[in-house]
Backbone as XML, in Angstrom:
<?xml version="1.0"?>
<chain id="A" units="angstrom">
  <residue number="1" name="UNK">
    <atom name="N" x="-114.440" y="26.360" z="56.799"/>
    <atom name="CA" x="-114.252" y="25.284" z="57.735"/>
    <atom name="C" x="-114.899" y="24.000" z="57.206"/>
  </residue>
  <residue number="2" name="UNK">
    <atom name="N" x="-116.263" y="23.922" z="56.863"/>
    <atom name="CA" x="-116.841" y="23.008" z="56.021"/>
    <atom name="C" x="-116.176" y="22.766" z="54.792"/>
  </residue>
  <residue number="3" name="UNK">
    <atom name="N" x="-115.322" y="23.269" z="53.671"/>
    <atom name="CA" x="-114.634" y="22.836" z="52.930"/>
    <atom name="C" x="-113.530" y="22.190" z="53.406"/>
  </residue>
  <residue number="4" name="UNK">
    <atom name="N" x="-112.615" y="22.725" z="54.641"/>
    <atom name="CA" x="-111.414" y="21.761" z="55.561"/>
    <atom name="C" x="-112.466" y="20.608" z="55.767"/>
  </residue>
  <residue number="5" name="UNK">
    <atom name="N" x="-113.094" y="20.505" z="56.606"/>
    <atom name="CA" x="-113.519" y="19.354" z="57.253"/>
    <atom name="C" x="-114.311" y="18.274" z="55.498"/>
  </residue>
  <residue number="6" name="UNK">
    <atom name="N" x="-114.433" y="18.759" z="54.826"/>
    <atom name="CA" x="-114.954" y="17.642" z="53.382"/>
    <atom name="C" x="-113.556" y="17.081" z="52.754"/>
  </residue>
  <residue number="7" name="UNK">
    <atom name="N" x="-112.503" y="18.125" z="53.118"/>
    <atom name="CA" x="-111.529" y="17.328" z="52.417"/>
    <atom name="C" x="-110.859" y="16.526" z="52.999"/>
  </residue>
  <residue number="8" name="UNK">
    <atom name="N" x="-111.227" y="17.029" z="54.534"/>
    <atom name="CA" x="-110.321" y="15.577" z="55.366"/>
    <atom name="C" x="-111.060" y="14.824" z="55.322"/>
  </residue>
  <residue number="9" name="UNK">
    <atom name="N" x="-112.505" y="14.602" z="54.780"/>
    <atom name="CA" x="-113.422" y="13.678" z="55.041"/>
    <atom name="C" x="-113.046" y="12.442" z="53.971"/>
  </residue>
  <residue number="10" name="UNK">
    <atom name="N" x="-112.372" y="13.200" z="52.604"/>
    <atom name="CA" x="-112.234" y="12.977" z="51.222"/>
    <atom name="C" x="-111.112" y="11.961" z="51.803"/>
  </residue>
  <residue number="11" name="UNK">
    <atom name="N" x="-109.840" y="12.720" z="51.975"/>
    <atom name="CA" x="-108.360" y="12.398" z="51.772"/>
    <atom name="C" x="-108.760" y="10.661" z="53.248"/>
  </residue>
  <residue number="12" name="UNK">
    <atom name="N" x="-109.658" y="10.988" z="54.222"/>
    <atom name="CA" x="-109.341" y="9.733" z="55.241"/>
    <atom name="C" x="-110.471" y="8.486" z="54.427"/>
  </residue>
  <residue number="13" name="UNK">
    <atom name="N" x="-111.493" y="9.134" z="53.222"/>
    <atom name="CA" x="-111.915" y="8.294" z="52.353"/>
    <atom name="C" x="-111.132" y="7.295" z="51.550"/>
  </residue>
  <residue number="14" name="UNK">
    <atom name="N" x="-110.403" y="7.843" z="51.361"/>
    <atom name="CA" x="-109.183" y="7.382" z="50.128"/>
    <atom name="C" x="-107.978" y="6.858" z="50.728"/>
  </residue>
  <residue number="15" name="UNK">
    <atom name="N" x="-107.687" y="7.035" z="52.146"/>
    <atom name="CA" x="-106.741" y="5.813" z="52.877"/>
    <atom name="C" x="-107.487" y="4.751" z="52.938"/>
  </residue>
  <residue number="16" name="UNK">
    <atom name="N" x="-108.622" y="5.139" z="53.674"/>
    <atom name="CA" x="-108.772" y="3.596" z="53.518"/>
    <atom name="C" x="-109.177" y="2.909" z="52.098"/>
  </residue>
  <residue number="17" name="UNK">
    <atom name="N" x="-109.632" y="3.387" z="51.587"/>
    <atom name="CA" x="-109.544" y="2.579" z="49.685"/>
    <atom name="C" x="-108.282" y="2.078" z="49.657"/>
  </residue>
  <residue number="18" name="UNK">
    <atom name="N" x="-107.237" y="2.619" z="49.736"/>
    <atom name="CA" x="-105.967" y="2.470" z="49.690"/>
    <atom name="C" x="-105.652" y="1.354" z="50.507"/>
  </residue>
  <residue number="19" name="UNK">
    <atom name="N" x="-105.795" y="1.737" z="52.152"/>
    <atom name="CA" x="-105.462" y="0.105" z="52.448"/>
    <atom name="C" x="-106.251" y="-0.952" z="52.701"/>
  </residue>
  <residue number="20" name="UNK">
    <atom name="N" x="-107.679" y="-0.932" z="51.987"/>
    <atom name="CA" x="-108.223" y="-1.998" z="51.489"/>
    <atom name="C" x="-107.848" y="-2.353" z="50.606"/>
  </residue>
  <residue number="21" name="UNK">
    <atom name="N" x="-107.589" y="-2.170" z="49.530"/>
    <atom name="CA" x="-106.311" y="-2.823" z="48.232"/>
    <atom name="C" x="-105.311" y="-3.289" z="48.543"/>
  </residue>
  <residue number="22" name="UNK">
    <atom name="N" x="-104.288" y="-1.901" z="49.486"/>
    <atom name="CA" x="-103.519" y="-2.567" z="49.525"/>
    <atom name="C" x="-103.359" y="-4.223" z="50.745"/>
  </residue>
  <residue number="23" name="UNK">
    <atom name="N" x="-104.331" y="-4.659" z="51.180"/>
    <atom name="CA" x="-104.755" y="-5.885" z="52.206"/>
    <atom name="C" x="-105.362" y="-6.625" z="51.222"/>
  </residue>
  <residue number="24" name="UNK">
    <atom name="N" x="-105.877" y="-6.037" z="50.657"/>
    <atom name="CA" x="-106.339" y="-7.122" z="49.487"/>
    <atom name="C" x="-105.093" y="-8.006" z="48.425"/>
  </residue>
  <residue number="25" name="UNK">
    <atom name="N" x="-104.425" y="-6.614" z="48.310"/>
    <atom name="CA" x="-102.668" y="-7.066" z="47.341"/>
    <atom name="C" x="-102.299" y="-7.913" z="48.505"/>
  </residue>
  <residue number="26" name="UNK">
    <atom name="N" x="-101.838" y="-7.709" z="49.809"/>
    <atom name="CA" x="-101.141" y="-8.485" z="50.688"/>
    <atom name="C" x="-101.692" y="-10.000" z="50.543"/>
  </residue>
  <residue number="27" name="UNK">
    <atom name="N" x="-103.161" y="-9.996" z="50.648"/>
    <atom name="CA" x="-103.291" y="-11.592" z="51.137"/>
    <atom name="C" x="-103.536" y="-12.404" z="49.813"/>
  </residue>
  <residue number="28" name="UNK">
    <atom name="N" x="-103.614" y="-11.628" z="48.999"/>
    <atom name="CA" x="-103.460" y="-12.733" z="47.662"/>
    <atom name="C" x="-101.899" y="-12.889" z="47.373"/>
  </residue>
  <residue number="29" name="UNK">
    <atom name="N" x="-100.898" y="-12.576" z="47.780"/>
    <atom name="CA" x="-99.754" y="-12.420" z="47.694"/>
    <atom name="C" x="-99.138" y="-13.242" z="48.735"/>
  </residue>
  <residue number="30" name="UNK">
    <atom name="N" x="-99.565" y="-13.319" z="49.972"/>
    <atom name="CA" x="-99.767" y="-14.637" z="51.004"/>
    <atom name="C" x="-100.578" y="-15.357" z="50.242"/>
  </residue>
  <residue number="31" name="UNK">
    <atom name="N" x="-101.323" y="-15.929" z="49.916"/>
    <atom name="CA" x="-102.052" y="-16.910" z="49.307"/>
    <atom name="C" x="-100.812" y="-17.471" z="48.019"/>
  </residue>
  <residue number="32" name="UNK">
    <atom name="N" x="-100.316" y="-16.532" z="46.836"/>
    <atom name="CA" x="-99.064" y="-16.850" z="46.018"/>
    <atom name="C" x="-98.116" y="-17.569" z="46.402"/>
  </residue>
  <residue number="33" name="UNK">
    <atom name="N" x="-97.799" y="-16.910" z="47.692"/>
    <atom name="CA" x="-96.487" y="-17.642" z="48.505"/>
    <atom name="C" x="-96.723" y="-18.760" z="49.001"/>
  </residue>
  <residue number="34" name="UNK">
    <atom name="N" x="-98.254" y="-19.090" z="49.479"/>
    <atom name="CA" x="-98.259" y="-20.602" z="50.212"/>
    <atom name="C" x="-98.373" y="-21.645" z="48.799"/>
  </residue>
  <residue number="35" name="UNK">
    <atom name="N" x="-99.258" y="-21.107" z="47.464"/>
    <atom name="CA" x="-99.239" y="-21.926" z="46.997"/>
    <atom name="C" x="-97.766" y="-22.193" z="46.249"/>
  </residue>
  <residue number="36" name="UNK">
    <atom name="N" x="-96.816" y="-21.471" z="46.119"/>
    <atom name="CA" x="-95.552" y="-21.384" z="45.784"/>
    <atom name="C" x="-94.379" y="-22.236" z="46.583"/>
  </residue>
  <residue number="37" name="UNK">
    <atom name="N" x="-94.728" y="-22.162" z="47.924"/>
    <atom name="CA" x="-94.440" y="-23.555" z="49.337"/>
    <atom name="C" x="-94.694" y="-24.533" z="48.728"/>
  </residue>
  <residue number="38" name="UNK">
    <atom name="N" x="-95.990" y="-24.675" z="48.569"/>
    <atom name="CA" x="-96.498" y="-26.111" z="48.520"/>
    <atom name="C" x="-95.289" y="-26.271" z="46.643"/>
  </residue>
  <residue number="39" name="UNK">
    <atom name="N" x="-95.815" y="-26.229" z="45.557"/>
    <atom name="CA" x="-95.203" y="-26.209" z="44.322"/>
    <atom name="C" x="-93.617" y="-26.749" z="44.820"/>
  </residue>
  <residue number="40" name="UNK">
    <atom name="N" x="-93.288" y="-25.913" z="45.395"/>
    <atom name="CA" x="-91.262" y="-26.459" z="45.797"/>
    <atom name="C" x="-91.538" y="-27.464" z="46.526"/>
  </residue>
  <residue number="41" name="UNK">
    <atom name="N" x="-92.288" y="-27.576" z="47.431"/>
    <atom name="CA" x="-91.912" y="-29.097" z="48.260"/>
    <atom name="C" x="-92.165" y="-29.879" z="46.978"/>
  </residue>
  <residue number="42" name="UNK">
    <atom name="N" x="-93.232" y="-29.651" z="46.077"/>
    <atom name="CA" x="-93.083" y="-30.551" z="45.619"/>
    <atom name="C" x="-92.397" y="-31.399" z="44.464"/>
  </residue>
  <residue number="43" name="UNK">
    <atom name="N" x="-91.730" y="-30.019" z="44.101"/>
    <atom name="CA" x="-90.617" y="-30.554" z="42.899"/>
    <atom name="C" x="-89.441" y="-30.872" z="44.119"/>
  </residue>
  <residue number="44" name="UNK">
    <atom name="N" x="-89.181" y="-30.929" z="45.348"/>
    <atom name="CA" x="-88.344" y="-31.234" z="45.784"/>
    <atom name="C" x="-88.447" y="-32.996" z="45.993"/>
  </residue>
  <residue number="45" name="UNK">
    <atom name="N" x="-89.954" y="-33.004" z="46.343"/>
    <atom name="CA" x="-89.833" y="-34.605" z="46.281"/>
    <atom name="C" x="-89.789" y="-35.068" z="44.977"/>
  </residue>
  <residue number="46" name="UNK">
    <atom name="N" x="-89.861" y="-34.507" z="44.160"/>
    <atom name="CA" x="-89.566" y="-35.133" z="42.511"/>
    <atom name="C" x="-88.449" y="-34.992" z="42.164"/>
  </residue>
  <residue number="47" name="UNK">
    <atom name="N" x="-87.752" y="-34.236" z="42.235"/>
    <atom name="CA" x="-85.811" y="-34.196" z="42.840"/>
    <atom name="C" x="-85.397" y="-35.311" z="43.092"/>
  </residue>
  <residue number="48" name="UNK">
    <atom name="N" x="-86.027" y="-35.674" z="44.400"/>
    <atom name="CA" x="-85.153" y="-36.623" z="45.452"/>
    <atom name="C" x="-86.124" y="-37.775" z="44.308"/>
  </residue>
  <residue number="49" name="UNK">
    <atom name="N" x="-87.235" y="-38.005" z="44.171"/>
    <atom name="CA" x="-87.037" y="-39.507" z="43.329"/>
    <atom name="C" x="-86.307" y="-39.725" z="42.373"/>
  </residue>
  <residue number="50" name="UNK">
    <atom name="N" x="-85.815" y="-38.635" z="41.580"/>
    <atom name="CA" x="-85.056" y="-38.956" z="39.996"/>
    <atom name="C" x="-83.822" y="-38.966" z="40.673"/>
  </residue>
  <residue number="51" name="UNK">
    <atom name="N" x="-83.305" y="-38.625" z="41.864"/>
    <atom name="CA" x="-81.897" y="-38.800" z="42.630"/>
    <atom name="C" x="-82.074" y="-40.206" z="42.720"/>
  </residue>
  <residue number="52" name="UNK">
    <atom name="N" x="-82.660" y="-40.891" z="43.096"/>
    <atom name="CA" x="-82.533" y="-42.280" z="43.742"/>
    <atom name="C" x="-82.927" y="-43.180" z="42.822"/>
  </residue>
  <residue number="53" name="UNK">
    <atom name="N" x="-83.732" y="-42.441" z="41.286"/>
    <atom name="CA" x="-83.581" y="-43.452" z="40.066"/>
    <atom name="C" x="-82.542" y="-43.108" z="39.455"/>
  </residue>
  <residue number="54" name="UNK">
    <atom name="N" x="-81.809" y="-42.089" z="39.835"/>
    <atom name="CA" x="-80.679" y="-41.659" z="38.959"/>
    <atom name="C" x="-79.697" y="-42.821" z="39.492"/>
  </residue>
  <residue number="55" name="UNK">
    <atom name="N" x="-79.527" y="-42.794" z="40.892"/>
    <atom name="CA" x="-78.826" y="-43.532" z="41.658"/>
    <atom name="C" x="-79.113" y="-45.126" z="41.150"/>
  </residue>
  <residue number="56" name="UNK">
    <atom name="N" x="-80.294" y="-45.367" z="41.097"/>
    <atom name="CA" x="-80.659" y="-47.208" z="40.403"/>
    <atom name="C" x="-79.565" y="-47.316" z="39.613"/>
  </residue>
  <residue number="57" name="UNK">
    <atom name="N" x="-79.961" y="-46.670" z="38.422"/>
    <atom name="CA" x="-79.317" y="-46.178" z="37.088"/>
    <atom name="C" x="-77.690" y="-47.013" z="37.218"/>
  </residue>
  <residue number="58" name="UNK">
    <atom name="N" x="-77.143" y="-45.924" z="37.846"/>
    <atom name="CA" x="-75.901" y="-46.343" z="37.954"/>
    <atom name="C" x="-75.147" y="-47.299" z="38.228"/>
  </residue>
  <residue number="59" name="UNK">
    <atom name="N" x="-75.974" y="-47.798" z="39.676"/>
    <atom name="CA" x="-75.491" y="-48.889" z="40.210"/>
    <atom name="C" x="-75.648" y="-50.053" z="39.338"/>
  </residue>
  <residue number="60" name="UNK">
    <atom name="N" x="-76.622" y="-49.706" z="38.378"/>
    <atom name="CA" x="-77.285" y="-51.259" z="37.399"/>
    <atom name="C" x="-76.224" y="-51.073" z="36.586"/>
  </residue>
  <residue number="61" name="UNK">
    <atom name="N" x="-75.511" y="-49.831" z="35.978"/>
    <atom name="CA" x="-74.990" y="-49.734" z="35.289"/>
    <atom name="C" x="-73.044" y="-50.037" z="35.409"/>
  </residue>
  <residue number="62" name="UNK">
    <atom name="N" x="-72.994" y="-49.930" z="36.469"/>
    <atom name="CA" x="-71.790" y="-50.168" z="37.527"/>
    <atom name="C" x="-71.797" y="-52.043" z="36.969"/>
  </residue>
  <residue number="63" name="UNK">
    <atom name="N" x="-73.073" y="-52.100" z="37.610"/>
    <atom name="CA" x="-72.889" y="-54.311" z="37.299"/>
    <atom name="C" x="-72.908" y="-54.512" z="36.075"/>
  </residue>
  <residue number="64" name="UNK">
    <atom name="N" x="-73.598" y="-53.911" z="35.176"/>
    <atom name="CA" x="-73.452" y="-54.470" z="34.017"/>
    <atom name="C" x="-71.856" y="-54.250" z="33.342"/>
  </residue>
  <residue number="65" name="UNK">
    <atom name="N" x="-71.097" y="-53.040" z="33.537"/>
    <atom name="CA" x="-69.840" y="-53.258" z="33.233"/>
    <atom name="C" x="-69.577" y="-53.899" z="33.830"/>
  </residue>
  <residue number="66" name="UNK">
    <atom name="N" x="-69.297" y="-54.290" z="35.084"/>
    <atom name="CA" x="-68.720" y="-55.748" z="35.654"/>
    <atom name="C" x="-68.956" y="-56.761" z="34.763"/>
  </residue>
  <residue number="67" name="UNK">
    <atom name="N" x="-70.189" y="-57.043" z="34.464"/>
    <atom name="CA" x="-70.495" y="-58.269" z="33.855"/>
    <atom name="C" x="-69.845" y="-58.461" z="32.544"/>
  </residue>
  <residue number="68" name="UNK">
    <atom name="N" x="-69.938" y="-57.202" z="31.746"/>
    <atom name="CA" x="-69.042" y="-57.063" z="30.384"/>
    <atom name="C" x="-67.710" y="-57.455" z="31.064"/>
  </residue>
  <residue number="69" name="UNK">
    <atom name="N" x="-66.616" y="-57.023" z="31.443"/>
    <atom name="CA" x="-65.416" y="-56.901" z="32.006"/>
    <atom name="C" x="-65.364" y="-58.522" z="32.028"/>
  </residue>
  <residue number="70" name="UNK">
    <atom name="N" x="-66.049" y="-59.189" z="33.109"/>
    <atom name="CA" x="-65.843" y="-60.716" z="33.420"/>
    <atom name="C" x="-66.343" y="-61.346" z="32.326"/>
  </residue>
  <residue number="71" name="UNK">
    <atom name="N" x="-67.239" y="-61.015" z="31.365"/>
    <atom name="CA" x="-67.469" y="-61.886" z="29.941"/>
    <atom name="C" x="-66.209" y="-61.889" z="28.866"/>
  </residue>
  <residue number="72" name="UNK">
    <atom name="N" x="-65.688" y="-60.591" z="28.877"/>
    <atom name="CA" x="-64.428" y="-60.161" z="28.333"/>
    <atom name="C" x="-63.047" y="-61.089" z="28.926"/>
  </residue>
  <residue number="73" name="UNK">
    <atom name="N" x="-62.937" y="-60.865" z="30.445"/>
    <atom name="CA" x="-61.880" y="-62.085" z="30.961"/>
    <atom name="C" x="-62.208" y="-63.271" z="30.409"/>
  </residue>
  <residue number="74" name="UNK">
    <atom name="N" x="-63.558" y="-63.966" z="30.547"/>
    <atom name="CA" x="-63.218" y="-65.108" z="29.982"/>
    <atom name="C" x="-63.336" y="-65.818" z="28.917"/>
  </residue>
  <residue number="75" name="UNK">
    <atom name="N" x="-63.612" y="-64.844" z="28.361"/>
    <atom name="CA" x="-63.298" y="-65.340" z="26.249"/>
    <atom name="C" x="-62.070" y="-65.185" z="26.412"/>
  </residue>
  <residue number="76" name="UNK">
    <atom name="N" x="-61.458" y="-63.747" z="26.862"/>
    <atom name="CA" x="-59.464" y="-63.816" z="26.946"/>
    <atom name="C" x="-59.219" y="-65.431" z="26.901"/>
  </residue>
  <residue number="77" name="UNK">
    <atom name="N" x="-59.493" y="-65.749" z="28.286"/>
    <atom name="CA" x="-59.420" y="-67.294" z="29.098"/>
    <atom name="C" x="-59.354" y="-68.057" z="27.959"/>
  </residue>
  <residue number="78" name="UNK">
    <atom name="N" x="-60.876" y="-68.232" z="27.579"/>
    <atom name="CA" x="-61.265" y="-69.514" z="26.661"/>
    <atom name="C" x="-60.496" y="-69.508" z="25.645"/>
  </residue>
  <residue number="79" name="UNK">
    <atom name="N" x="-60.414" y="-68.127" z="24.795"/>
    <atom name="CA" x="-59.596" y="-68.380" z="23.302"/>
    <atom name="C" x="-58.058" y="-68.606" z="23.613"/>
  </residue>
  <residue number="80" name="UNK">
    <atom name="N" x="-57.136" y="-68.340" z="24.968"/>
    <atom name="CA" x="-56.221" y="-68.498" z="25.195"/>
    <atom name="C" x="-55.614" y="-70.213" z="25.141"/>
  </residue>
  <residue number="81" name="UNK">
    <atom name="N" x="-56.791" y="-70.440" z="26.180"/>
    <atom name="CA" x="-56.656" y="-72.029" z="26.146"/>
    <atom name="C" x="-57.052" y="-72.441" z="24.533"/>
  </residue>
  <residue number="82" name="UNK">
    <atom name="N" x="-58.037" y="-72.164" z="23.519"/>
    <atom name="CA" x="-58.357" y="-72.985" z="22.366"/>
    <atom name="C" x="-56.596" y="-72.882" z="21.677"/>
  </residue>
  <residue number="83" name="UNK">
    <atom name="N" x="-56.399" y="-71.214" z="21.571"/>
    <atom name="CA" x="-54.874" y="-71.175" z="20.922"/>
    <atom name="C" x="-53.911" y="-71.978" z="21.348"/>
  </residue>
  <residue number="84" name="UNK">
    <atom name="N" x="-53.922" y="-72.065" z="22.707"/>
    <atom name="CA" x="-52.712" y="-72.985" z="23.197"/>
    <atom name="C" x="-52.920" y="-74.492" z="22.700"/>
  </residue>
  <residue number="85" name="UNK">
    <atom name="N" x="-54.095" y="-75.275" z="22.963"/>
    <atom name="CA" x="-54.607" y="-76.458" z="22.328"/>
    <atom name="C" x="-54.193" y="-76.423" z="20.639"/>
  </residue>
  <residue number="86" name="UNK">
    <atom name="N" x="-54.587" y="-75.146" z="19.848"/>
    <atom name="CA" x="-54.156" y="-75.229" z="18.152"/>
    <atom name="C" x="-52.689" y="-75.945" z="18.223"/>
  </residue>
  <residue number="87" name="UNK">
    <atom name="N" x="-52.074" y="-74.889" z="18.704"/>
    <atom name="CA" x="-50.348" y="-74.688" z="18.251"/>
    <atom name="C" x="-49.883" y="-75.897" z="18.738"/>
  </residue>
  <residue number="88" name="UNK">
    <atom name="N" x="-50.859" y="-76.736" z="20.223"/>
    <atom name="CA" x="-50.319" y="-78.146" z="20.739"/>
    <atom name="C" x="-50.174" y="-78.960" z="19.577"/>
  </residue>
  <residue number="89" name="UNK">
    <atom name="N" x="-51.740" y="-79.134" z="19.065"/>
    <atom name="CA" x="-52.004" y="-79.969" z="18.003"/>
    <atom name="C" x="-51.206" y="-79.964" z="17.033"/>
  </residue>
  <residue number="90" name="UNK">
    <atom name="N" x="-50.858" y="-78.325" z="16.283"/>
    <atom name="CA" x="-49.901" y="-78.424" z="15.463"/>
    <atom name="C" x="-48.558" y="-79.133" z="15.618"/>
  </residue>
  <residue number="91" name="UNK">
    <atom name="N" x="-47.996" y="-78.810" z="16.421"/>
    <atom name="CA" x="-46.583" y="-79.558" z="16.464"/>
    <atom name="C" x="-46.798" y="-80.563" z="16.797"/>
  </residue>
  <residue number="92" name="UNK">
    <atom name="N" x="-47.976" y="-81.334" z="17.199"/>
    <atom name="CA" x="-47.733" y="-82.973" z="17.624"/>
    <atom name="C" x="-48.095" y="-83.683" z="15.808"/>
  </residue>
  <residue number="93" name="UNK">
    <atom name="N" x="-48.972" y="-82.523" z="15.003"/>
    <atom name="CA" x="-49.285" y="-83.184" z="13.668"/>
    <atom name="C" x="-48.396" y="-82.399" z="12.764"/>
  </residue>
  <residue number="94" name="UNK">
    <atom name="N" x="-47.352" y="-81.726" z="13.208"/>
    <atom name="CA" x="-46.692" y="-81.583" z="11.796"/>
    <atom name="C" x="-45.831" y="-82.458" z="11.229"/>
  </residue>
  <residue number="95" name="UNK">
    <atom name="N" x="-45.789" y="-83.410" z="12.274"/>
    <atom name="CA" x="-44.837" y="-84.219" z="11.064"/>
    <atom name="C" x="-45.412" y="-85.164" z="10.014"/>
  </residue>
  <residue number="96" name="UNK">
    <atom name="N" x="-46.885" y="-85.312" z="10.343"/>
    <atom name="CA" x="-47.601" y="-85.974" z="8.823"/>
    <atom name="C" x="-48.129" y="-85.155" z="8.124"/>
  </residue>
  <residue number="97" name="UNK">
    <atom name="N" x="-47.515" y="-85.841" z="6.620"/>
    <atom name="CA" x="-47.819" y="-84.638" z="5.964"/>
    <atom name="C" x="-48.912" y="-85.750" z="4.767"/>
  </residue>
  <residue number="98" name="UNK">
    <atom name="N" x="-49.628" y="-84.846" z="3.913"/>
    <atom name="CA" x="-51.039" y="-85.006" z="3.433"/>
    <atom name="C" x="-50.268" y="-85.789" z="1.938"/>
  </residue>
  <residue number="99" name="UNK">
    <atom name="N" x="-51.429" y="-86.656" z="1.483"/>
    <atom name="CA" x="-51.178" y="-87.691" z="0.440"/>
    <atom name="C" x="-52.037" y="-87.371" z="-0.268"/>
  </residue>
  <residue number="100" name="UNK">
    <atom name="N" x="-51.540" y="-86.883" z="-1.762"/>
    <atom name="CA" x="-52.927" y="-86.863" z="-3.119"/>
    <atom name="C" x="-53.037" y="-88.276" z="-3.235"/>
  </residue>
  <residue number="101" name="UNK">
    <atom name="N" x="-54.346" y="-88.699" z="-3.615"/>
    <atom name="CA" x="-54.586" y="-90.117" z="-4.499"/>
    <atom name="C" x="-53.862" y="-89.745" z="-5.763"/>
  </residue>
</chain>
């Protein structure tokens, strides 16, 4: 009877060892997870800023082709008008023609 009663004494020794570890595994494992919360929020707010410099980005990049595009129209413009002015000039001066000494 004294050997029954030492081994249940043993085996209810060793639950609780058991779930003192295992409470010990649990709350460092809660402790993992909160600091693992915190970590994602915070690459989430580092997300959302490179979204909204990504977003700068573009829009700067959106105007500056505009700006190319309308620098491009008006050289078209300008060299259109210089050509049209050449070919004027030409036919109003082709009929003098050049004199060697």
């Amino acid at each position: 009877m004294e050997d029954r009663l030492d081994q249940v004494f043993k085996m209810v020794t060793e639950l609780i060892h058991i779930t003192g570890n295992t409470n010990s595994i649990v709350e460092e494992l809660r402790t993992e997870v909160t600091e693992l919360r915190a970590e994602v929020t915070e690459l989430k707010a580092e997300v959302n800023q490179l979204t909204i410099g990504q977003d700068n980005i573009k829009a700067r990049l959106e105007r500056m082709e505009a700006d190319v595009r309308e620098i491009k129209e008006s050289r078209y413009e300008l060299l259109g008008e210089h050509d049209l002015a050449i070919r004027t000039l030409r036919k109003k001066t082709s009929h003098f023609t050049l004199v060697d000494d």
